[in-house]
C-alpha positions as CSV (number, residue, x, y, z in Angstrom):
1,X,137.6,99.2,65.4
2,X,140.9,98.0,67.1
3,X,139.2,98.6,70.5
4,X,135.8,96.7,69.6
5,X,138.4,93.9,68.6
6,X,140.5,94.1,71.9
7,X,137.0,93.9,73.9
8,X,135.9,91.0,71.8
9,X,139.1,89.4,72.7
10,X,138.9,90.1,76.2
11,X,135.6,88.7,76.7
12,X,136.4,85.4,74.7
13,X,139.6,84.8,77.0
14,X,137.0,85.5,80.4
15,X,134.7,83.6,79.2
16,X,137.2,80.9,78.6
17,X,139.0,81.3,81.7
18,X,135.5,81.1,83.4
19,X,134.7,77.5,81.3
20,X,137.7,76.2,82.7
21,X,137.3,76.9,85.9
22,X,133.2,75.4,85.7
23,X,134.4,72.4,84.1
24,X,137.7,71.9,86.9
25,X,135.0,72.6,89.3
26,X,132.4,69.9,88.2
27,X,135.6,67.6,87.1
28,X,136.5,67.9,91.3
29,X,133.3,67.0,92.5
30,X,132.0,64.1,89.8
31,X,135.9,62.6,90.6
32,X,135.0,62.5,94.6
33,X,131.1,61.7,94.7
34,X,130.6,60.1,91.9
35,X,130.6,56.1,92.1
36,X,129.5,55.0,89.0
37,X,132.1,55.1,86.4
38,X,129.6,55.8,83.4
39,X,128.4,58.8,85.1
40,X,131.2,59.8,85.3
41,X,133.4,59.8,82.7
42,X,129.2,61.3,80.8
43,X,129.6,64.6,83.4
44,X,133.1,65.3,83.0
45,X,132.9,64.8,79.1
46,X,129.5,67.0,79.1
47,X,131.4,69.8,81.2
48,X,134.2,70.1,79.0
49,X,132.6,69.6,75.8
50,X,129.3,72.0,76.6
51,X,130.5,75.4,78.2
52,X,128.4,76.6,80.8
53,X,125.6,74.7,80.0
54,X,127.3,71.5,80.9
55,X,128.1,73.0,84.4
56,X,124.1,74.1,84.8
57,X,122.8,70.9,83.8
58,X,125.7,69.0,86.3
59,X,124.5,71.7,88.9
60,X,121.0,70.5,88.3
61,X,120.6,67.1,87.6
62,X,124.1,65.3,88.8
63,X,124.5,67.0,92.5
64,X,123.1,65.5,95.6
65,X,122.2,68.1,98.2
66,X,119.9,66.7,100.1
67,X,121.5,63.7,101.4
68,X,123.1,65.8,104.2
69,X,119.9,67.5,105.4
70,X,118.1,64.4,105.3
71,X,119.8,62.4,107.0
72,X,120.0,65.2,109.8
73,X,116.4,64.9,110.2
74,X,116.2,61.3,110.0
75,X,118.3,61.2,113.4
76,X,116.0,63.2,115.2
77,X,113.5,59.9,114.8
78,X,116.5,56.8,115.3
79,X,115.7,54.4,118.1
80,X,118.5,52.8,119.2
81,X,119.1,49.3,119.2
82,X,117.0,48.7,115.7
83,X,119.7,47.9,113.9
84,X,121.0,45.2,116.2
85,X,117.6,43.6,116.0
86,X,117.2,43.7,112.0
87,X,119.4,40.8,112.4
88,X,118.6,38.8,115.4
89,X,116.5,35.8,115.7
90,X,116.5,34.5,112.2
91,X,114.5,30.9,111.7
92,X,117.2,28.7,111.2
93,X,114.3,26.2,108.8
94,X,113.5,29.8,106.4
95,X,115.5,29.0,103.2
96,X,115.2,32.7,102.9
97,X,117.2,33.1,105.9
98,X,120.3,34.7,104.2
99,X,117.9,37.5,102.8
100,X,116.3,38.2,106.1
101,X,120.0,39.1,107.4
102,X,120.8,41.2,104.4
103,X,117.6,43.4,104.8
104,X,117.6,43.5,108.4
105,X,121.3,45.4,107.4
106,X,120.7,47.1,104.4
107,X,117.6,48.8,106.0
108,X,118.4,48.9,110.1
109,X,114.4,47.4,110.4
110,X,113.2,44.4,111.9
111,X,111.3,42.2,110.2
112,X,107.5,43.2,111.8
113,X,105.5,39.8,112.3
114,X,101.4,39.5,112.4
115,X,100.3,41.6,109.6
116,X,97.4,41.3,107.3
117,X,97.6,42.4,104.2
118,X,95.2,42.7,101.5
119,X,95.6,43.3,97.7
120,X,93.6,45.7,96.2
121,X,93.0,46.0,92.5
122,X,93.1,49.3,90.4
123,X,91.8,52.6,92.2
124,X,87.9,50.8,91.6
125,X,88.7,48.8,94.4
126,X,91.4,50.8,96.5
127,X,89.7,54.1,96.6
128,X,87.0,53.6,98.3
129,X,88.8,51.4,101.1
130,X,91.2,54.3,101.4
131,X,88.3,56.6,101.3
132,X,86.1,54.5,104.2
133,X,89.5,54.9,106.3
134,X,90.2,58.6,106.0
135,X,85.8,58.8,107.1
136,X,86.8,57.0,110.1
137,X,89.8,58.7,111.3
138,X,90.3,60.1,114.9
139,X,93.4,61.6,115.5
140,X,95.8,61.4,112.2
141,X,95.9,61.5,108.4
142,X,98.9,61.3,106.4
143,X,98.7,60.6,102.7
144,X,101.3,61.5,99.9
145,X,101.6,60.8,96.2
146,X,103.4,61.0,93.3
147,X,100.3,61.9,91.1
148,X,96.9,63.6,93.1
149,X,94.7,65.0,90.3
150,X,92.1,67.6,90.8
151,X,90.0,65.1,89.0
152,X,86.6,62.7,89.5
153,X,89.1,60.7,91.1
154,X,90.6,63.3,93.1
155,X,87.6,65.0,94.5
156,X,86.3,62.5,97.0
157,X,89.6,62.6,98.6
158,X,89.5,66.6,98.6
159,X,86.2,66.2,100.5
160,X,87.0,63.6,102.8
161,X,90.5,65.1,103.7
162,X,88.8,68.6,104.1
163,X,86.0,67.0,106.5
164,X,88.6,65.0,108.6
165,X,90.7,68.3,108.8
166,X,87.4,70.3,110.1
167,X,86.3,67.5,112.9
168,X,89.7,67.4,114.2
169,X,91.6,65.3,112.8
170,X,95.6,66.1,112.2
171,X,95.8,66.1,108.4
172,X,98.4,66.2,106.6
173,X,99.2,65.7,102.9
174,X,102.7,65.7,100.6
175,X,102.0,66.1,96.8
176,X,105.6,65.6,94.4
177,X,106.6,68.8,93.4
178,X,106.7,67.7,89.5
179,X,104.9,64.8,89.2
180,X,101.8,66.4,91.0
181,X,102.0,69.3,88.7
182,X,105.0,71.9,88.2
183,X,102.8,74.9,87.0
184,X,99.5,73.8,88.5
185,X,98.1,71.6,90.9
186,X,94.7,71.9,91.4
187,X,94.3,69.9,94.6
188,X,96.9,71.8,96.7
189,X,95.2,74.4,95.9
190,X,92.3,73.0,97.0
191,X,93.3,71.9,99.7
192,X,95.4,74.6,101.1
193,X,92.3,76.7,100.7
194,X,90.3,74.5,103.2
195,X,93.1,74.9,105.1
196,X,93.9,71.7,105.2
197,X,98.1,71.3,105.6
198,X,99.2,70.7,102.1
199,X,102.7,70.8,100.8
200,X,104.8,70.1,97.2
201,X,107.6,68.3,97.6
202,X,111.0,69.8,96.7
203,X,109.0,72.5,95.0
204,X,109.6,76.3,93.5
205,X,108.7,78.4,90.6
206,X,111.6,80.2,90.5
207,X,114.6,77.9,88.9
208,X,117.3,79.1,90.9
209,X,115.6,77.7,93.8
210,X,114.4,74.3,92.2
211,X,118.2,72.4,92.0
212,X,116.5,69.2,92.7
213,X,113.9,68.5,89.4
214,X,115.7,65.5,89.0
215,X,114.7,64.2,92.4
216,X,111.2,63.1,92.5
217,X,109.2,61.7,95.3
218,X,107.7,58.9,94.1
219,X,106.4,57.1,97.0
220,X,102.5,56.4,97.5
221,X,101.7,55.9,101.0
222,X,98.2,56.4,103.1
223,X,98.5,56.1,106.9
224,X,95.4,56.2,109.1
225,X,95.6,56.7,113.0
226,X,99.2,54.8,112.7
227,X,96.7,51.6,112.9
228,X,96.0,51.5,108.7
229,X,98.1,52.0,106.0
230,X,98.2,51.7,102.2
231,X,100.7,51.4,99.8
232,X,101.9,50.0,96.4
233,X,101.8,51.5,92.8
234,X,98.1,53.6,92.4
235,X,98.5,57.5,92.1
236,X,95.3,59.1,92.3
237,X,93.8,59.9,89.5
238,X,90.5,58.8,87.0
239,X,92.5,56.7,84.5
240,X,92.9,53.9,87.4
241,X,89.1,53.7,87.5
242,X,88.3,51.3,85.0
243,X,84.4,51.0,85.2
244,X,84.6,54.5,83.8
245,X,86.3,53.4,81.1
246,X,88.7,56.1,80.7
247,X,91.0,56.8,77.4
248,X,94.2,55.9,78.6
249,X,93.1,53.4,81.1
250,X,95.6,52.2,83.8
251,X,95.9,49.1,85.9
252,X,97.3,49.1,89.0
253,X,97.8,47.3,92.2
254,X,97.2,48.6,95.5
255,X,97.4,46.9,99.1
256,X,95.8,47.5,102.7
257,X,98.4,46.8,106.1
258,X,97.2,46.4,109.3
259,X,99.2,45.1,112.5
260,X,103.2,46.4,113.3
261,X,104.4,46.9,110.0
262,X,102.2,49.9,110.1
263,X,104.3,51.9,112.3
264,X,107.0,51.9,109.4
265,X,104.8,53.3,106.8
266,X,104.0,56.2,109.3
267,X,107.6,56.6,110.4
268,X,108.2,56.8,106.7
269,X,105.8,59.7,105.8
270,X,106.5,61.8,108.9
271,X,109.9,61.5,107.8
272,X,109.1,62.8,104.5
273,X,106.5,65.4,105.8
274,X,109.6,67.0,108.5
275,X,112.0,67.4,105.8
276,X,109.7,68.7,102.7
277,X,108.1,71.1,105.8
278,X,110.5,71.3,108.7
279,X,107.2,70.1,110.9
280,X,108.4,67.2,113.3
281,X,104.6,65.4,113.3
282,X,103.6,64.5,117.7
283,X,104.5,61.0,118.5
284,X,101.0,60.6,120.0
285,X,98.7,60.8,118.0
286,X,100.7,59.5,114.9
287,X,102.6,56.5,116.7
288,X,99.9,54.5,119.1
289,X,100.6,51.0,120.4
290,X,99.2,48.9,117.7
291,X,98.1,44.6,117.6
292,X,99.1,42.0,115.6
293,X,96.4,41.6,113.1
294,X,97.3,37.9,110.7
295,X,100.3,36.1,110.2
296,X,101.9,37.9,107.6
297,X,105.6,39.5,108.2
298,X,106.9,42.1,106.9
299,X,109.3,45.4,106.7
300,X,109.4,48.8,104.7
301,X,112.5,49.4,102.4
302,X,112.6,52.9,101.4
303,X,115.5,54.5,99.5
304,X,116.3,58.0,97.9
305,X,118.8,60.0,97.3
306,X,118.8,61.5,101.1
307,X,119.7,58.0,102.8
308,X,121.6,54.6,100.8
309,X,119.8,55.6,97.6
310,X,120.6,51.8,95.8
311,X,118.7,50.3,98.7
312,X,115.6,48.8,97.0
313,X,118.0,47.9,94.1
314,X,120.2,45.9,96.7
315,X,117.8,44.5,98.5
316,X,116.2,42.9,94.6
317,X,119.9,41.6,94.3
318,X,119.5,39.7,97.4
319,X,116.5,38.1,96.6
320,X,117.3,37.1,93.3
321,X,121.1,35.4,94.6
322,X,119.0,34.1,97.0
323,X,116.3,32.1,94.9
324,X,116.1,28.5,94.8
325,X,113.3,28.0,92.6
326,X,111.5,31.1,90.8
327,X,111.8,34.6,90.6
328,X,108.6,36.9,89.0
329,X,109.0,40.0,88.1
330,X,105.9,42.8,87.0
331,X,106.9,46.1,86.1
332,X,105.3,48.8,84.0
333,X,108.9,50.0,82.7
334,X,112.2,47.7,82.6
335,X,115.5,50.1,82.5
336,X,117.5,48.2,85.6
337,X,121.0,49.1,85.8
338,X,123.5,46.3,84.5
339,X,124.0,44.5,88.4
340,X,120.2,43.6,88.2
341,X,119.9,42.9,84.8
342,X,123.2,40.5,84.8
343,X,122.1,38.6,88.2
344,X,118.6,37.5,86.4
345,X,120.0,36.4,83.7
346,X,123.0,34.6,86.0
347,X,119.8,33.5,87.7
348,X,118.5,31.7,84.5
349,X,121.4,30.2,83.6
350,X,121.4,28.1,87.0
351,X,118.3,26.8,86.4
352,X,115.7,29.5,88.1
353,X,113.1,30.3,86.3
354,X,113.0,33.7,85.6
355,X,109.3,35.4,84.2
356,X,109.7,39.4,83.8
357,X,105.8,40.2,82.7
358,X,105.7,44.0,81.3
359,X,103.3,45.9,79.3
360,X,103.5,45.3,75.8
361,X,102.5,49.0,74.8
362,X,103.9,51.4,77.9
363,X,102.7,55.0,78.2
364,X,106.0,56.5,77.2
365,X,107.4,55.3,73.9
366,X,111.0,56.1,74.4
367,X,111.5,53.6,77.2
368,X,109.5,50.9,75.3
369,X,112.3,51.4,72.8
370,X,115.0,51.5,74.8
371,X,114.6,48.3,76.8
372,X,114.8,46.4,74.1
373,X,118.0,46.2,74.4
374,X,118.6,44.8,78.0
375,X,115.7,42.0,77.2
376,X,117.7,40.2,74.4
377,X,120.4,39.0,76.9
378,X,118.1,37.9,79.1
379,X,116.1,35.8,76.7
380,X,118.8,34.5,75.6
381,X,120.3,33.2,79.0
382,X,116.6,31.5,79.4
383,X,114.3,34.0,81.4
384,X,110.8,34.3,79.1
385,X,109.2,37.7,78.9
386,X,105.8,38.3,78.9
387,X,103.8,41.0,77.6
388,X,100.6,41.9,78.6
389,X,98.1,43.2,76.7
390,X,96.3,46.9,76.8
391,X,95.3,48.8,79.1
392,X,98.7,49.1,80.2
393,X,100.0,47.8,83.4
394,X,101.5,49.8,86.4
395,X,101.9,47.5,88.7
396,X,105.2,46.7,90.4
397,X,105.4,43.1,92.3
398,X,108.5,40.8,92.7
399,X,108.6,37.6,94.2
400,X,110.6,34.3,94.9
401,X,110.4,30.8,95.1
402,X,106.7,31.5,95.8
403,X,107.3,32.5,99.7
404,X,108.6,36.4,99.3
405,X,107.2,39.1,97.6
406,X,108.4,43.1,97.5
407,X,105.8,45.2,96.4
408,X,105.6,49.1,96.1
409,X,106.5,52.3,94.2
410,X,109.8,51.3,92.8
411,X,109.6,50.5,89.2
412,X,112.4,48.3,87.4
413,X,114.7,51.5,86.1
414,X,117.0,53.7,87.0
415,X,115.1,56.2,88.1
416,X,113.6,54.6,90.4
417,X,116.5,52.6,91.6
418,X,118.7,55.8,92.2
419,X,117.0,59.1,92.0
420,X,113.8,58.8,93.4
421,X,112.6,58.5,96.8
422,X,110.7,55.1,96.3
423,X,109.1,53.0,99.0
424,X,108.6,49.0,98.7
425,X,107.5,46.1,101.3
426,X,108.8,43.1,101.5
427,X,106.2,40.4,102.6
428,X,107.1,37.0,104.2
429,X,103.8,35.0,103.4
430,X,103.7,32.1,100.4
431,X,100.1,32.7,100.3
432,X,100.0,36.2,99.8
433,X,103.3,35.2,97.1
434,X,100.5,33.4,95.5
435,X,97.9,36.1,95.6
436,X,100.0,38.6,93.8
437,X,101.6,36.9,91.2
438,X,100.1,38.1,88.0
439,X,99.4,34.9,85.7
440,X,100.7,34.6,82.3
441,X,97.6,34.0,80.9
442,X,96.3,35.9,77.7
443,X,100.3,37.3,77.8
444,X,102.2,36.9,74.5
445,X,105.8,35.5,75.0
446,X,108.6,37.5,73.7
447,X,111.0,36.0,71.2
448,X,114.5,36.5,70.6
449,X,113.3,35.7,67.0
450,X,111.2,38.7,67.1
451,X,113.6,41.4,68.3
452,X,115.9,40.1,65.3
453,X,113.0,40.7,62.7
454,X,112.7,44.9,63.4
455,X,114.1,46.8,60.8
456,X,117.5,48.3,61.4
457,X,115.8,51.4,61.4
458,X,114.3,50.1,64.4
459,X,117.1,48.6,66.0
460,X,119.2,51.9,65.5
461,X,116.2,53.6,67.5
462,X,116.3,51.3,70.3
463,X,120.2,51.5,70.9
464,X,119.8,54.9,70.7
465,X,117.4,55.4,73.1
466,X,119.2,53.3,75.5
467,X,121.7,55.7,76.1
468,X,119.3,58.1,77.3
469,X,118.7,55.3,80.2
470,X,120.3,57.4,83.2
471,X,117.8,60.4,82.5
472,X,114.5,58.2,81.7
């Protein structure tokens, strides 16, 4: 009995010894990575206060091991002298002038004059543009998305990708490891059985080789012979065809890019195809001289954790410091972190006005909740929130004073804003501004009145769910 009791003891004092040394460990690294002060004073309590699972869910979900790799990759493809001309030439008349140097850092892009854009609503009206486009392609195809379902929606895009592949065309397409499936995903295996090069982005079965599930690729992107591209918030899948009238109906908003700007969205997804595959994509056939096209300027902002990942959120800071008149905002969820939230409601306060339109029933109850708390302070400091009615809304559109828009993948949260790898567009066009902007009409106003009338039941939900903000 005494030695059962000595090997007890033994084992509690390793085991201890090994807790200490996990939770110095993780107390080392959140103290010189981490930048966010909340994060980190939640890590280090969660590894002290949770033994060995505190460490595994830190090793997990609060490392960063891909910025390194990446942005080894991403020097392979840097043309020198970008970066210098981000920022040159700026039209001393633009009023946005300030913001055009701040991007032109923040990204190392030039703002890419004489594109023409078009706005295409819910996958009714985007897929079968995006479809015609893939039917006449000649020498490249490069599509990713968050969401590809092996669906009704999904299956014309298995065909035409699979026929592209077999007349020649270089196809390639990048599916999110989670978001596309974890356990199944029907079209890479369709795919990859037509042979057509398919991968899963930061993908495994086996967890000790999946450290990144908190790391999602959330980007949308379609390019076509470097000479087309698409973009914006549309997965692909049958609720975001609405003439079928699906059960949980989605709308979305989609756009079509011709002219300069489309080299960017192809220098984007080659990136993303060379690091999820190792595979550096031939300039050739991906990267051909290409026209202007309209009058429309613009440049892609993408972030993630494998370059600045707060780029997107910077580059909304800038616009909305920089507004003179308006600022719109449409996003399917609204979880900012506190520097966005505070500079719209500063932005209020000076006399902006401010309009955040967001569904008024999302598809994930837990951040309806939650941002109820981040909406009071703004209503009070004068911006008006508008909910739109069902089917819920997925778009995600910003713009200012009516002249600037930013449009994309990126929705108003944290997630989005700091884990994923999101790509957005800013546009320089007041009427395209105009075209996007989603009209208040048939939207019910938000009241500060009407937050104070839930139960504290209610209330005690909401706050609660709040604090789950970093991991929504």
């Amino acid at each position: 009995m005494a030695l059962n009791d000595e090997l007890f003891w033994l084992i509690g004092e390793f085991a201890a010894v090994v807790h200490l040394a996990i939770a110095g460990a993780v107390t080392i690294h959140v103290l010189l990575y981490k930048r966010n002060v909340g994060a980190a004073v939640s890590w280090i309590g969660i590894a002290w206060l949770s033994p060995f699972l505190g460490g595994l869910l830190y090793a997990i979900m609060g490392v960063n091991r891909v910025k390194r790799r990446a942005k080894r990759l991403l020097r392979q493809r840097t043309q020198p002298g970008i970066a210098e001309a981000a920022s040159a030439g700026l039209p001393p008349d633009d009023p946005l002038a300030s913001l055009e140097f701040a991007v032109g850092r923040l990204t190392g892009l030039p703002r890419e004059h004489g594109n023409k854009v078009e706005a295409l609503r819910n996958g009714d009206k985007a897929y079968p543009r995006m479809l015609e486009e893939i039917g006449r392609a000649r020498m490249s195809v490069g599509l990713e998305s968050y969401i590809f379902r092996d669906d009704a929606a999904g299956a014309p895009f298995h065909q035409a990708l699979i026929e592209a592949q077999r007349r020649g065309v270089q196809v390639r397409v990048l599916i999110d490891g989670v978001g596309g499936g974890y356990f199944w995903s029907g079209t890479y295996r369709r795919l990859a059985r037509a042979g057509v090069p398919v991968a899963r982005f930061l993908h495994s079965y086996f967890p000790w080789r999946m450290p990144f599930v908190n790391l999602r690729n959330h980007r949308k992107v379609l390019v076509i012979d470097g000479r087309v591209g698409f973009t914006g918030g549309i997965n692909i899948g049958a609720e975001n065809l609405q003439a079928a009238h699906p059960a949980h109906a989605v709308r979305d908003t989609h756009f079509r890019f011709e002219g300069p700007v489309v080299e960017q969205l192809t220098d984007a997804f080659v990136d993303d195809w060379l690091f999820a595959t190792g595979e550096d994509l031939p300039d050739k056939d991906w990267f051909p001289p290409i026209d202007k096209a309209g009058v429309v300027a613009a440049r892609v902002v993408t972030s993630g954790p494998d370059e600045d990942n707060e780029r997107i959120e910077f580059v909304a800071l800038h616009a909305i410091s920089c507004a003179r008149k308006s600022v719109r905002v449409v996003t399917p969820y609204f979880l900012p972190p506190e520097p966005l939230t505070m500079a719209l409601g500063l932005a209020a306060m000076r006399g902006i006005e401010v309009d955040l339109i967001i569904p008024e029933r999302g598809n994930h109850a837990v951040l309806d909740w939650a941002r109820q708390i981040p909406l009071r302070p703004l209503i009070e400091a004068g911006c008006r929130v508008w909910l739109l009615p069902p089917p819920f809304e997925h778009s995600k559109l910003m713009t200012v004073d009516d002249s600037w828009s930013l449009i994309g993948s990126a929705n108003w949260d944290t997630r989005s804003f700091r884990l994923n790898f999101e790509l957005n567009v800013e546009l320089h066009d007041t009427g395209f501004a105009h075209e996007i902007a989603v009209a208040t009409r048939g939207c019910r106003r938000l009241t500060v009145a009407e937050l104070d009338a839930a139960p504290l039941p209610v209330r005690l939900r909401n706050g609660a769910a709040r604090l789950l903000q970093p991991y929504l």
